[in-house]
N, C-alpha and C positions, 0 to 999 in steps of 0.2 A: 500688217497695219503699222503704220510708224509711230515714231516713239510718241511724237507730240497728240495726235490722236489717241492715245492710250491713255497719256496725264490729263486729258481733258475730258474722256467718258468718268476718268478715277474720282478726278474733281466734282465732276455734276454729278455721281452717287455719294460722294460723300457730303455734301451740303443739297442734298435735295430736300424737298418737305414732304413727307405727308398728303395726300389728299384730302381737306377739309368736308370739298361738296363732291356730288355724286356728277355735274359735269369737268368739275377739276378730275377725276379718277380717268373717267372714258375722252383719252384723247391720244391720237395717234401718232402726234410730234416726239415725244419722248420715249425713254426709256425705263418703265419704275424696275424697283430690284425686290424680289422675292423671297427672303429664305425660309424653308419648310423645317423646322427641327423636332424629330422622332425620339422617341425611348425606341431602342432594341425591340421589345416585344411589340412594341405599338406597328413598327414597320413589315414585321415580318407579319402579323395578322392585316394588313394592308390589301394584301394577296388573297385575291379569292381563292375559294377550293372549287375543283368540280369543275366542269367542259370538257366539250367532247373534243376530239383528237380533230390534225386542222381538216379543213374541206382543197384549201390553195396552201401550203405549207405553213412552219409556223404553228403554235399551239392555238386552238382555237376553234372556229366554227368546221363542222363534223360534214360529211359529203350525207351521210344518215338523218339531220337537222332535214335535207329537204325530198329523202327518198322516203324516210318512214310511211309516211301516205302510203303509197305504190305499195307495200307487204300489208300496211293496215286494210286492205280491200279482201285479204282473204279472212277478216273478221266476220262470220255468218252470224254469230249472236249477235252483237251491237256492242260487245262489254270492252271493247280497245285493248282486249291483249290477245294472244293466240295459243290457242294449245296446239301441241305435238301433231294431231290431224288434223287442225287450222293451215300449220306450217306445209304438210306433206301436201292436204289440198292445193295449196301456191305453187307448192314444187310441180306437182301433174300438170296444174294449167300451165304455168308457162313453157312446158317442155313442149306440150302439146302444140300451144301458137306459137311456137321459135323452130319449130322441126317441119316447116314449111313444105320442104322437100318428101316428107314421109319418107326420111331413110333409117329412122329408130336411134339415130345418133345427132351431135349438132357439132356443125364443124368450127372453125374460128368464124366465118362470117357469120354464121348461125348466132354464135354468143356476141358477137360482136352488135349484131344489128337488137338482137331481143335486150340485149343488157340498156342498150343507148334506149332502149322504149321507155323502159323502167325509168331514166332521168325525164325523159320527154315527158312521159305521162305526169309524172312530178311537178315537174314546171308549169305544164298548163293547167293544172289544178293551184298553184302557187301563184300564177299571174292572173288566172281565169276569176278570179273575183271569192264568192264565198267558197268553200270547203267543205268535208266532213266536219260535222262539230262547232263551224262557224264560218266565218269569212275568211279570205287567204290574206297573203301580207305578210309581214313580221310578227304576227300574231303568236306570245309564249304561254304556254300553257296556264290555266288559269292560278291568279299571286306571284308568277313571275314576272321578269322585267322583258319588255318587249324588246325587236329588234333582232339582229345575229345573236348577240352574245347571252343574250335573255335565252333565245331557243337553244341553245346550249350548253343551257342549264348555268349557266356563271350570274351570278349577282355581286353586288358590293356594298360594302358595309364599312361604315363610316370607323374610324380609329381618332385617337388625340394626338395632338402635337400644339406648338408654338409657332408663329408666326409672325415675321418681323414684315413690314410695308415699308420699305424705306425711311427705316429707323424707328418707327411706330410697332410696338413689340402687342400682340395681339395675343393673351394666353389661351389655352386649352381650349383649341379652336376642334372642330371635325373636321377631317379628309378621307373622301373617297379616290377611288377611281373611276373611273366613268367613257363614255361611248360604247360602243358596237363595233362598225366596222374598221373604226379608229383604234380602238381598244384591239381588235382580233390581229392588226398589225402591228404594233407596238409591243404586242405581247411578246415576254421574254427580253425585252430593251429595260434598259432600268429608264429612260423615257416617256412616259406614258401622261394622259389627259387627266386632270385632279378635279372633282368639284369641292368647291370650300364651303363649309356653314360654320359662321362665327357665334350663331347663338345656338347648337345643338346642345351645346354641353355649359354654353356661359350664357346664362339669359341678357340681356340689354347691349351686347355685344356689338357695334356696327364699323364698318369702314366710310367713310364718308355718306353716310347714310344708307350703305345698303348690308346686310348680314347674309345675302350667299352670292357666288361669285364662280364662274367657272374659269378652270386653265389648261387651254386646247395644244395640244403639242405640234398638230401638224404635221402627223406622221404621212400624211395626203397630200401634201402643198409641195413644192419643193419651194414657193416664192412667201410661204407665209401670209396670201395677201386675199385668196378665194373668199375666205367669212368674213375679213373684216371690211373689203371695196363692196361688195355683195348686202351685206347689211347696210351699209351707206347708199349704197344706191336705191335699197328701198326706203330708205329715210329722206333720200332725196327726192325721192317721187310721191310724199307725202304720208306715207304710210310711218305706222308704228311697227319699229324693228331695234333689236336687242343692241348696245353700245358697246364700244369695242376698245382696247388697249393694248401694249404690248408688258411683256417685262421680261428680264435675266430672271431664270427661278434657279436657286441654289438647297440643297438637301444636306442635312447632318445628323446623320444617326449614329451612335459611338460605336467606337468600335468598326465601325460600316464604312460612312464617309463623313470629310472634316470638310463639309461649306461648298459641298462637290459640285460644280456647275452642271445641271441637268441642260439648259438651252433656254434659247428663245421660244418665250410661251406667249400666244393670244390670250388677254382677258377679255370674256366674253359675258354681259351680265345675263343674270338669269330672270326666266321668265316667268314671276309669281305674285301672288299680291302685292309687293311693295312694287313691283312693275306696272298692274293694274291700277293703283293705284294713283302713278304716277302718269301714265300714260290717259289711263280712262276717270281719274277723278271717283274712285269709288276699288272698296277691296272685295266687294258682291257677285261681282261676277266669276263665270266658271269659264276654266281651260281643260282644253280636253288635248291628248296627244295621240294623233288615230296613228295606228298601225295598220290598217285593212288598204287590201286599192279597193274595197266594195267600201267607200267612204260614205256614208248615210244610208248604208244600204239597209232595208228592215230589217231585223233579228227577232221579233216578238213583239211581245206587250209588258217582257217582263225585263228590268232593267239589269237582272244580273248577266243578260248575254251581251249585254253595251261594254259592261264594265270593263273587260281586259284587252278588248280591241280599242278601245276608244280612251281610257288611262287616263282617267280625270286627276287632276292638280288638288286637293283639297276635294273634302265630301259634298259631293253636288247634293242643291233642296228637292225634295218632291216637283217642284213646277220645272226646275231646270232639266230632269230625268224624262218627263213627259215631254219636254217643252223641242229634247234632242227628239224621242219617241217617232212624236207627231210629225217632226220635219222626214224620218226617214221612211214613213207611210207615206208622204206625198211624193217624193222621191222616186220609190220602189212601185207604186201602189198606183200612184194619180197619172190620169191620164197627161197623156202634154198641154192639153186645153188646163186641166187642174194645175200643173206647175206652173204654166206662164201667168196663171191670172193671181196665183198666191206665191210665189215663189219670194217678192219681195215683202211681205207679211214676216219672213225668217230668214233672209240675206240681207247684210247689208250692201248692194248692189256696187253704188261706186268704189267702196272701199275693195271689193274682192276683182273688180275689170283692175283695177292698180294693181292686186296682186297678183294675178294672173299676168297682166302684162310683162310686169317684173322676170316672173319666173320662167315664163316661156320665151322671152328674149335671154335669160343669163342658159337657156336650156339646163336648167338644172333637174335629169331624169332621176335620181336619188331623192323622191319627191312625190308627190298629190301624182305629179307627173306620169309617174312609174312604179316605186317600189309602193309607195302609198306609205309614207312616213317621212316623217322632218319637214315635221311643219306645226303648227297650233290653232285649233278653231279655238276660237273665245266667244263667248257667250254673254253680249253686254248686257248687263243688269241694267242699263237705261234704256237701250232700245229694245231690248228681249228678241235683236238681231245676231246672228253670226256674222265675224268675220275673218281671215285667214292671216296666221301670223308665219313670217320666216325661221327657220332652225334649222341648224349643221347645213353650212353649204359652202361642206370643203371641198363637193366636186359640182361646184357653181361653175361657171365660165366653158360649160361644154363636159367639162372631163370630169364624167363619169364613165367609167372604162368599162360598165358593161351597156352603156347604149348605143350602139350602134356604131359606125366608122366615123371616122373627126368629121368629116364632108356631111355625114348625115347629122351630128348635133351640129355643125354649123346654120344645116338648110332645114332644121327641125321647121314644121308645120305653123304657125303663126293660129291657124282655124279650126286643127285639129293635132294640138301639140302631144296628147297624151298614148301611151301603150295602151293595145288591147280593149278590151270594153271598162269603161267607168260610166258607169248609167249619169251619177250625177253628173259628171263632166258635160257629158255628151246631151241632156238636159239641158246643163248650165248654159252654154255653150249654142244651144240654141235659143234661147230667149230672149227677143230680139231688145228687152230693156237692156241686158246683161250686155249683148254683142256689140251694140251702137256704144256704150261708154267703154268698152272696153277697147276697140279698134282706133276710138278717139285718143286714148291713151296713147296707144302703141305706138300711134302716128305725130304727138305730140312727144314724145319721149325719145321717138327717134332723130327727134332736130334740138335737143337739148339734151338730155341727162346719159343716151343710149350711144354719145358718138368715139367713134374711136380716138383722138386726137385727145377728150376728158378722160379717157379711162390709162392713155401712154402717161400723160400728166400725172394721174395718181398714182402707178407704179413709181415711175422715176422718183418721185419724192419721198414715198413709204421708204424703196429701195435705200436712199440716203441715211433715214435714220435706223433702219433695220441690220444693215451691212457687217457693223462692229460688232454685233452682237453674236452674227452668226457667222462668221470668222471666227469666234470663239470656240463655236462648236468640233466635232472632232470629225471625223471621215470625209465624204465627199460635200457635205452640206453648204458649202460657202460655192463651190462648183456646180451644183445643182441651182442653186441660187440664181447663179448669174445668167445661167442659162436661162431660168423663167424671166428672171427681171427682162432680160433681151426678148424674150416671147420664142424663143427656138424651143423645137420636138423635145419634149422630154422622153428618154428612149424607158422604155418597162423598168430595168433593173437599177435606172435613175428614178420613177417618178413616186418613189411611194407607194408602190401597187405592192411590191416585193414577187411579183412574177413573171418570171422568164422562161416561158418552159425551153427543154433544148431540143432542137430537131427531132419533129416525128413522137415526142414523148407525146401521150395522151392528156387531152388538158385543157385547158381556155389556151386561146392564143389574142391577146390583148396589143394591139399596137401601144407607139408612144401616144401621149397627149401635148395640144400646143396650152400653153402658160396663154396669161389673159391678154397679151399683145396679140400674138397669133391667134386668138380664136375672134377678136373682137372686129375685126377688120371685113372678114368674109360673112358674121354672123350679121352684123351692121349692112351688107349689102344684100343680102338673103332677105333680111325682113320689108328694104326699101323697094327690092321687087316684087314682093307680097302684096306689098300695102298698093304698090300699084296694078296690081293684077299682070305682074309679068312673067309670075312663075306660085304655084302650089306650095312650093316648100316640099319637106320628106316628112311622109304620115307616117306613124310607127308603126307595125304590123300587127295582127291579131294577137298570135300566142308569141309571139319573139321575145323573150327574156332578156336575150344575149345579143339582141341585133332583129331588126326587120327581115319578115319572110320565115321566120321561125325558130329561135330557140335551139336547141341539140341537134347539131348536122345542118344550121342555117348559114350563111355566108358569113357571119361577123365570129360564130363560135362551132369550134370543134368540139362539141360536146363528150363528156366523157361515157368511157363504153367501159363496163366491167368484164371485158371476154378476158385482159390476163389474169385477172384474177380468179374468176369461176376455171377457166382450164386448171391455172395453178391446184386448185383447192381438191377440183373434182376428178378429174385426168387419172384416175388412177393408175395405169397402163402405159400413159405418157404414149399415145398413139396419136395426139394433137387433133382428139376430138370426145366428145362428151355422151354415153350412154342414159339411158334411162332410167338403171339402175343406179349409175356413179351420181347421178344428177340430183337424185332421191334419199343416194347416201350422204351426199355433201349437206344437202339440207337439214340430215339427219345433225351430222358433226355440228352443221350450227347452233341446231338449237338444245346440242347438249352442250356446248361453248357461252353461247349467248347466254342460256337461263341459270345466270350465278346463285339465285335462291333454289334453285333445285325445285322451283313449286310447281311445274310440268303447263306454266303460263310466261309467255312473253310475253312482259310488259314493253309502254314505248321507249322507256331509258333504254331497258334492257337491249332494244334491238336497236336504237339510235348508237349504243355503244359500241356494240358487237358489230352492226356497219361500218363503223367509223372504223374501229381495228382491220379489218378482212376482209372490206370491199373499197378503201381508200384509191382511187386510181389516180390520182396524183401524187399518192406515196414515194415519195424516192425520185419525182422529175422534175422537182423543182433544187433551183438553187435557194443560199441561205439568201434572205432581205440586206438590203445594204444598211451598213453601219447607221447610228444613228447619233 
């Protein structure tokens, strides 16, 4: 950067002001300055304790998070833990259905092929809608926090610090940590996503009028620009969607670091009563944050099986518990004649064809879409209608690296944009009030707010004021950079993913992703011949997690197969195949390994733990994340 460009960012953070109002704060021409300052003990209790070992390298989400199902099935009581001839049970069946051959041995294809079931079977219990116990999804075990990092047992817990806003010194503020699958790659970076609450600990506390605030790192972006064009563009299509900013955040814990530049951070506001408030004129109403893809799907009559799929914001009233209830009886329950004739009695119809139009154009499968999370139904207390809010969409613009090949979110479906079965979708989706405004959108959106020529325009300028910033930053970041800002391939071990496997290792194998120049171009023509009826688009596939046509061993994902590891563990001869007996004993060794209380039951930590150590098959094939 040259010199004179340096004395003139130095200049405008040292005579900058304060944000007074709460549109002075969320605006994306500048740059505000952040400093975080810790006590010693406050920073080191910052760090949660607890998660499982990673799933994709990295400390973090456990490959066990999504196998435990698959051993939970040789639970014959119902009680969710296993004893010693629980386990053995498992052991005989699956030697039984993996020994294909009847040769009383299982050779490497043998393990190879029965091991990759066990993730198969997983997944499509994982994408296939409800579960053992409840519906699938991100769903964490009941009081914990949903998502990856919630199922792996991690939560966060707020700590003090001080807070300067561009000279405006904020005391004994709270700071967490915060994300999932942003969180699970940043782990181990002293970079990581912050939520702020200014009146946890100081009551009457606010920043330009608002007292929480989040600060997104970006560890997904390489351009910084996916949540914050993304949120604007549902703002632009008339919808209520969360306001965005940037800033330098700087950290000073003594001893530790002296004013230490962490990076270029998104401020992103949060979505709670003074939101409601703001946006809906009333702080009455309920937010709910579903984690389920069985998204209104029934669970009962009794509202504690709602509660930890669906994550309400604040204690929802008696009428609002019912009010969710009733809509997932007609959902689940009512014939399609009953949906199309009540269905707008509890949607708010126009508002949700905008959000869906939105979503299914930015193809964001990290979503309603797909995983069935990051997003917000709100519950208006004035129309006692739902409608659908946007959240985390760092992998908006296509790039979400587990849906499918770039070609296919490019040519994602416009009619039938979602994974696998979602009843209410596929519901929604037919009702012809629903279909007619919402096609209207798509088609009205695509000659204004959806074209590529508006969305090169908002890069290029973001790009301008974002540049110096992240020049500051340290490794390849300014490099990565410029490549999204240009819309060029970002290759795996550049985009944020932190995974590369290398030749032949076992593992996801993830192309690059194109930055939002490159995806908007083709995605923008994909829908023009939709809307004309000159092409279907790409439906996603029934059980496909990892890609259309299927999940583990489907075209888009090499699914992982535990055969070196079961040879490793069982082998005991090293004849490079597996007996009945070795098979029987290994099981044995596990679960005198796994069951660390000695109390002759595996519980699911227990055995999400013990997976995660000794049946990792990513273990050791991935390289480290790039710098941050």
């Amino acid at each position: 950067m040259k010199r004179s460009a340096l004395l003139l960012a130095s200049f405008a953070i040292l005579f900058a002001e304060p944000p007074s109002k709460t549109a002075d704060l969320f605006q994306t021409g500048k740059l505000w300055t952040i400093h975080l300052k810790f006590a010693a003990d406050q920073w080191a209790s910052i760090e949660p304790k607890g998660g499982a070992r990673p799933m994709m390298g990295g400390p973090g989400f456990g490959i066990g998070n999504i196998i435990v199902p698959a051993f939970l099935k040789a639970d014959a009581d119902g009680d969710r833990v296993l004893t010693a001839a629980e386990f053995t049970a498992l052991a005989n069946t699956w030697f039984t259905q993996w020994d294909k051959k009847k040769s009383g041995a299982l050779d490497r294809d043998d393990l190879r092929a029965g091991t990759a079931s066990i993730f198969e079977s997983a997944i499509g219990q994982f994408m296939g809608g409800r579960g053992p116990g409840g519906p699938g999804g991100m769903v964490a075990p009941k009081g914990k926090r949903n998502g990856l990092s919630g199922m792996a047992g991690i939560d966060f817990e707020y700590v003090h610090a001080d807070l300067d806003f561009d000279g405006r010194t904020l005391p004994n503020v709270a700071v967490r940590y915060k994300g999932n699958g942003t969180y699970m790659q940043s782990r181990g970076r002293e970079k990581k996503s912050f939520k702020i609450d200014l009146n946890e600990y100081n009551k009457d506390q606010n920043l330009a009028g608002i007292t929480k605030f989040n600060l997104h790192c970006n560890v997904t972006d390489a351009s910084w620009m996916n949540e914050v064009l993304s949120y604007r563009l549902y703002r632009d299509a008339g919808l209520v969607a969360p306001r965005t900013a940037y800033a330098r955040v700087y950290v000073t814990v003594p001893g530790k670091f002296d004013r230490k530049y962490f990076g270029l951070y998104s401020i992103v506001e949060e979505i709670d009563s003074a939101f409601a408030e703001s946006n809906y004129g009333t702080k009455d109403g309920l937010f709910l944050k579903p984690a389920t893809r069985d998204v209104f799907g029934y669970l009962g009559d009794k509202w504690d099986a709602y509660e930890q799929p669906y994550d309400p914001k604040g204690k929802p009233t008696a009428a609002q518990k019912n009010r969710v209830m009733d809509f997932t009886r007609l959902v689940s329950n009512g014939t399609p004649e009953d949906f199309n004739a009540h269905a707008a009695e509890f949607l708010n119809i126009p508002q949700i064809a905008k959000y869906m139009a939105v979503t299914t154009w930015l193809s964001t499968l990290d979503s309603i879409l797909g995983m069935g999370q990051n997003y917000y139904v709100y519950l208006n207390a004035k129309t006692n209608k739902f409608d659908l809010l946007p959240w985390d969409l760092d992998h908006s613009f296509g790039q979400f690296p587990m849906g499918g090949s770039q070609e296919q979110r490019e040519t994602l479906s416009i009619l039938r944009p979602w994974q696998g079965q979602i009843r209410f979708l596929e519901r929604l989706y037919a009702l012809p009030e629903f279909r007619t405004a919402y096609l209207a959108q798509m088609a009205e959106y695509q000659k204004t707010i959806f074209t590529p020529e508006r969305f090169a325009r908002q890069v290029d300028d973001l790009a301008k004021v974002l540049r110096p910033a992240v020049a500051e930053e340290t490794g390849s970041r300014l490099e990565r950079f410029e490549k999204a800002v240009a819309g060029d391939v970002i290759a795996p071990e550049m985009s944020g993913i932190g995974i590369a496997p290398r030749p032949g290792a076992p593992g996801p194998n993830f192309p690059g992703v194109k930055p939002i120049k490159g995806f908007v171009v083709p995605r923008s023509q994909s829908v023009r011949d939709q809307l004309a009826g000159k092409s279907e688009g790409t439906v996603r596939g029934g059980g496909g997690f990892f890609g259309p046509g299927g999940g583990p061993g489907g075209p888009q994902f090499r699914g992982p197969s535990f055969e070196p590891q079961f040879l490793e563990q069982m082998d005991a001869d090293k004849n490079g195949s597996v007996t009945s007996g070795e098979f029987r004993a290994g099981f044995a060794k596990w679960f005198e390994s796994w069951n660390t209380d000695k109390s002759g039951k595996l519980t699911e930590a227990q055995l999400r733990e013990g997976i995660n150590r000794d049946l990792n098959p990513m273990r050791g094939t991935m390289p480290p994340p790039p710098p941050r």
